[in-house]
C-alpha positions as CSV (number, residue, x, y, z in Angstrom):
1,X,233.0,131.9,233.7
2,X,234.8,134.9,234.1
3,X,234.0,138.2,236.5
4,X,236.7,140.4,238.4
5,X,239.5,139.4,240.0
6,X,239.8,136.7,242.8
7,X,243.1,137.0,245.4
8,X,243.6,133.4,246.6
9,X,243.3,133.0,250.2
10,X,246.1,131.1,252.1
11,X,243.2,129.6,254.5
12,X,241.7,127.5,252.0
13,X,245.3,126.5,250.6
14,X,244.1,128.1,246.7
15,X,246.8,127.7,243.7
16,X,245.0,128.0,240.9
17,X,246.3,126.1,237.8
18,X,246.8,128.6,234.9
19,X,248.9,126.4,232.2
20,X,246.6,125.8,229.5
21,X,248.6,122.9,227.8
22,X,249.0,121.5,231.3
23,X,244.8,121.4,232.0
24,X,244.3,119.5,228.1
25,X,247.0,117.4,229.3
26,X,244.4,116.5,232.4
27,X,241.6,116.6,230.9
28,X,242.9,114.1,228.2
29,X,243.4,111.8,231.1
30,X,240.4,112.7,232.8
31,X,238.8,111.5,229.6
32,X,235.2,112.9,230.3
33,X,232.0,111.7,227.9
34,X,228.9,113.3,227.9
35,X,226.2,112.8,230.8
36,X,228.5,110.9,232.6
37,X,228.4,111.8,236.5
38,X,231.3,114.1,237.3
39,X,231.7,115.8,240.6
40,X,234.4,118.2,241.1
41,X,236.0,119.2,243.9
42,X,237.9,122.7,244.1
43,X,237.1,124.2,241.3
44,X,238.3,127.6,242.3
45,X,238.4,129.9,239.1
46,X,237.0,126.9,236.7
47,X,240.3,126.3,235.2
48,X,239.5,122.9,234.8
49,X,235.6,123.0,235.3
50,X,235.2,125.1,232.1
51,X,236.9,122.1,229.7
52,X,234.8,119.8,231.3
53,X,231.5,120.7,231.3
54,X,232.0,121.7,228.1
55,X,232.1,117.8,227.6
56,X,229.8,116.5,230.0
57,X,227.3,118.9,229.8
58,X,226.6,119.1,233.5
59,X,229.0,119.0,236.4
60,X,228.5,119.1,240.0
61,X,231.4,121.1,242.0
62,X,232.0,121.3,245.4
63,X,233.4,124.6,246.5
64,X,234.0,126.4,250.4
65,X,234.9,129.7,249.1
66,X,231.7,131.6,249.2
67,X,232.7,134.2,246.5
68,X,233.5,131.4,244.1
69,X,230.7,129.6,244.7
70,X,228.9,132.5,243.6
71,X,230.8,133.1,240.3
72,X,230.1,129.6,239.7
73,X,226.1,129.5,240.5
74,X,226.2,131.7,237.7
75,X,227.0,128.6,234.8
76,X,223.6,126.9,234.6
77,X,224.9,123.8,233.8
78,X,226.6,123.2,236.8
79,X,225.8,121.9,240.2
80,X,227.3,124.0,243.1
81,X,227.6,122.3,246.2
82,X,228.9,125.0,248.7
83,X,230.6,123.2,251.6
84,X,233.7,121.8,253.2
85,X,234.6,119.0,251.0
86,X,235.2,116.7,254.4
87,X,231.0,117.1,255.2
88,X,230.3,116.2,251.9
89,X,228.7,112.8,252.4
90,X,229.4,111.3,248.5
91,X,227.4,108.5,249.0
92,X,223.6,110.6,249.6
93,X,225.1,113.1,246.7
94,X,225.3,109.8,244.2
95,X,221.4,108.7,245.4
96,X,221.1,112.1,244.8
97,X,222.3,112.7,241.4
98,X,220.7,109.3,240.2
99,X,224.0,108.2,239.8
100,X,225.2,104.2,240.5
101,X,229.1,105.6,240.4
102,X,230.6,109.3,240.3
103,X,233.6,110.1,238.7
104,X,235.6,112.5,240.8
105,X,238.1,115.2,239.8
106,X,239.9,117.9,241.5
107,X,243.0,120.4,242.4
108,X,242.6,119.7,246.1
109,X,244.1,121.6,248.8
110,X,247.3,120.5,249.6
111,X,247.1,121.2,253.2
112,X,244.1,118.3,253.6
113,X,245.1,116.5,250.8
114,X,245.2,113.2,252.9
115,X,242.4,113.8,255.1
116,X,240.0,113.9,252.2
117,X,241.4,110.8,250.5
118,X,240.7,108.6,253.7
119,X,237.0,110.9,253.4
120,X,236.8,109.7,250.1
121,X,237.6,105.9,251.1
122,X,234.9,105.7,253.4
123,X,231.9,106.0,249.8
124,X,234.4,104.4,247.7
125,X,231.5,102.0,247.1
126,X,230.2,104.8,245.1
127,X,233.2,105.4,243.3
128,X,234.0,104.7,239.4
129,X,237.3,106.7,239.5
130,X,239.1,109.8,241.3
131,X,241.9,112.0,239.0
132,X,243.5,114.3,241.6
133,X,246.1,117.0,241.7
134,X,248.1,116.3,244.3
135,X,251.6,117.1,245.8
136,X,254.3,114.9,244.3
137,X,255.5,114.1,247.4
138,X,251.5,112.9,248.8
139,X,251.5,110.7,244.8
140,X,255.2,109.3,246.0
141,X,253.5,108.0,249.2
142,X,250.8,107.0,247.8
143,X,252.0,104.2,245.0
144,X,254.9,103.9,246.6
145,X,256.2,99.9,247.0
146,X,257.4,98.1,250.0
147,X,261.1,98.8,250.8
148,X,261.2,101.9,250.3
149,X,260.9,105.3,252.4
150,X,257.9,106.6,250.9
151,X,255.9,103.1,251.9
152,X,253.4,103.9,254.7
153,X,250.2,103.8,255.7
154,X,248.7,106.1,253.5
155,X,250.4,103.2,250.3
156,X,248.9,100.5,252.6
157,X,245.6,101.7,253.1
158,X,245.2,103.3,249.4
159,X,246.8,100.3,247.7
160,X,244.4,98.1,249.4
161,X,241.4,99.5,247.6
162,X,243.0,101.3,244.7
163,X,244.7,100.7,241.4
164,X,247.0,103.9,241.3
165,X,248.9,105.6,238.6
166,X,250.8,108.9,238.8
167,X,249.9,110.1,235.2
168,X,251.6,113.7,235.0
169,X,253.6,116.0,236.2
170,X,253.1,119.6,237.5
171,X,255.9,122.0,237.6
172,X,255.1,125.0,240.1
173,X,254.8,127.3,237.5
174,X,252.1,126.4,236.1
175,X,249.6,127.8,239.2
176,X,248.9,131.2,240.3
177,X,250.4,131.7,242.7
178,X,253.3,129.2,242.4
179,X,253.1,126.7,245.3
180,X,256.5,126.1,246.8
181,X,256.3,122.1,245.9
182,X,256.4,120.1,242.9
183,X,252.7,119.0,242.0
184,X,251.2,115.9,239.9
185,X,248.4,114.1,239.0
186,X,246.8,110.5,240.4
187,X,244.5,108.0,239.0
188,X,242.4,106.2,241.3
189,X,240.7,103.0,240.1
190,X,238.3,100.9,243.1
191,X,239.5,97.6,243.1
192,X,236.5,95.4,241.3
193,X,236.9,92.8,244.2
194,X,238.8,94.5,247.0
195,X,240.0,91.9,249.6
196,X,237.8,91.6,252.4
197,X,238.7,93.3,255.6
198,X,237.1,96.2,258.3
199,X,238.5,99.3,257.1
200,X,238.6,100.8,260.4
201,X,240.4,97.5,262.2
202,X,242.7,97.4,259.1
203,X,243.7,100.8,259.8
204,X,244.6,100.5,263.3
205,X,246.7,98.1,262.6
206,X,248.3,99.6,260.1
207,X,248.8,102.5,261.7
208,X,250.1,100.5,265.1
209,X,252.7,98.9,262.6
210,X,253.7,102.5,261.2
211,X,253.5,103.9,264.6
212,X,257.6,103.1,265.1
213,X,258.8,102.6,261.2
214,X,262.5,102.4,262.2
215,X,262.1,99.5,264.7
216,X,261.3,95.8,264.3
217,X,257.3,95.1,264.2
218,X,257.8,93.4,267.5
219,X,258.2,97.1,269.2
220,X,254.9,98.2,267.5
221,X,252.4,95.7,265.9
222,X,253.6,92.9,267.9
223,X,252.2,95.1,271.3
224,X,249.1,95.5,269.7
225,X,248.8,92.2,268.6
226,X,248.8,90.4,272.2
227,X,246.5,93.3,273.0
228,X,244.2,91.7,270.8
229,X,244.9,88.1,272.0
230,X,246.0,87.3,268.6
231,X,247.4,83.9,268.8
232,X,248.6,83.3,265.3
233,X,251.9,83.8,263.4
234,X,253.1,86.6,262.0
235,X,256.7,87.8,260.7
236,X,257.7,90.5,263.3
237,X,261.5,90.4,262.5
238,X,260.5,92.8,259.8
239,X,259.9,96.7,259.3
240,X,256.6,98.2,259.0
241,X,257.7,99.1,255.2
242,X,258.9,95.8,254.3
243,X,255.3,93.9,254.8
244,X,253.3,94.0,251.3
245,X,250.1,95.4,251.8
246,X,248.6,91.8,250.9
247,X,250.1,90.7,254.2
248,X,248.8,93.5,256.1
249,X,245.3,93.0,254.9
250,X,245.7,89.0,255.6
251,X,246.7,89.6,259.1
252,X,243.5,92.2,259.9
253,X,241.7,88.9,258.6
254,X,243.1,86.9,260.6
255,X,243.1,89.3,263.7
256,X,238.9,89.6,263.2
257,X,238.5,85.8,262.5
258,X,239.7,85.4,266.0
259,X,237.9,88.0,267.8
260,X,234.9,86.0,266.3
């Protein structure tokens, strides 16, 4: 998959990874097997597409950058899907690949990193497992544990549906050009039997708890809790990031059981 050269373009956020020992290293724990339904998301320069195909056979790749979109459509075994990643809905493109579950990979941007993981939340139905490259920092947050400073709504909300691991590290160096933060690598697993709860009244309340972090949940969830009517009990003497995110999801329960 190679033509001329490509200058990365700061509007689409494009680091692309050039360490070879560090893309076996993700492609070990990508651990792709033939046919298997693989849809990759920022390929760029196929750094990582390459490798896997390779293994799969076919590969479906989601890419904005018209120029490497074309470079790609050149690979007949793979699948270009040329679009912002955000449109993409995942759950037509599984009915459309014949697929029960995908397997997502990808070097996402970094500057909508969390905005396509909530994307991404909203067909994890569809879902077997997601291996991204991520910021450190964005990982941090995301498996962080209660009582800590990274805990927040992006732990709550991920945690609730996700089994998480941050598998590797990624020094700088290792992309062209070097971003100017520390990078690794997530595994996402869909809970089997995630606790039930609206995603969307979950989130607002998560977020209202979050809202004022450094304050008592009385100053933040405890508003939006009488705004609701709610007339149960909940421990408001607390921090947002001292409530486990079982408690969070037990009190959006509770919260629609008595809208009801």
């Amino acid at each position: 998959m190679r033509a001329g050269p490509h200058l990365p373009r700061k509007r689409f956020g494009q680091h692309f990874l050039t360490d070879l020992s560090v893309i076996d290293a993700i492609v070990r724990a990508i651990a792709p097997r033939p046919s298997q339904p693989m849809v990759e998301i920022g390929p760029g320069l196929a750094a990582l597409t390459q490798p896997l195909v390779e293994r799969l056979g076919q590969l479906t790749v989601i890419e904005l950058d018209r120029d490497l979109a074309a470079r790609l459509r050149q690979h007949p075994q793979l699948q270009v899907v040329e679009r912002d990643v955000l449109q993409v809905d995942f759950t037509a493109l599984a009915r459309e690949l014949g697929a029960a579950r995908l397997r997502i990979v990808g070097n996402l941007p970094y500057n909508i990193s969390t905005p396509i993981l909530f994307h991404l939340l909203d067909h994890v139905a569809v879902v077997e497992d997601q291996h991204f490259m991520l910021q450190k920092e964005v990982i941090d947050r995301m498996v962080a544990v209660p009582a800590t400073a990274a805990y927040g709504r992006l732990s709550v909300m991920l945690q609730w549906r996700y089994a998480m691991e941050d598998v590797l590290f990624v020094p700088p160096s290792a992309f062209e050009p070097p971003p100017k933060v520390d990078s690794a690598v997530v595994r996402m697993v869909p809970h089997a039997v995630p606790a039930p709860v609206d995603p969307a009244l979950l989130s607002e309340l998560v977020q209202s708890a979050f809202s004022q972090r450094r304050k008592l949940l009385r100053h933040s969830l405890g508003k939006w809790l009488a705004q609701k009517e709610f007339g149960g009990t909940f421990d408001l003497q607390r921090r947002a990031e001292e409530v486990p995110v079982g408690e969070y999801v037990a009190l959006a329960a509770s919260v629609a059981a008595a809208q009801k």
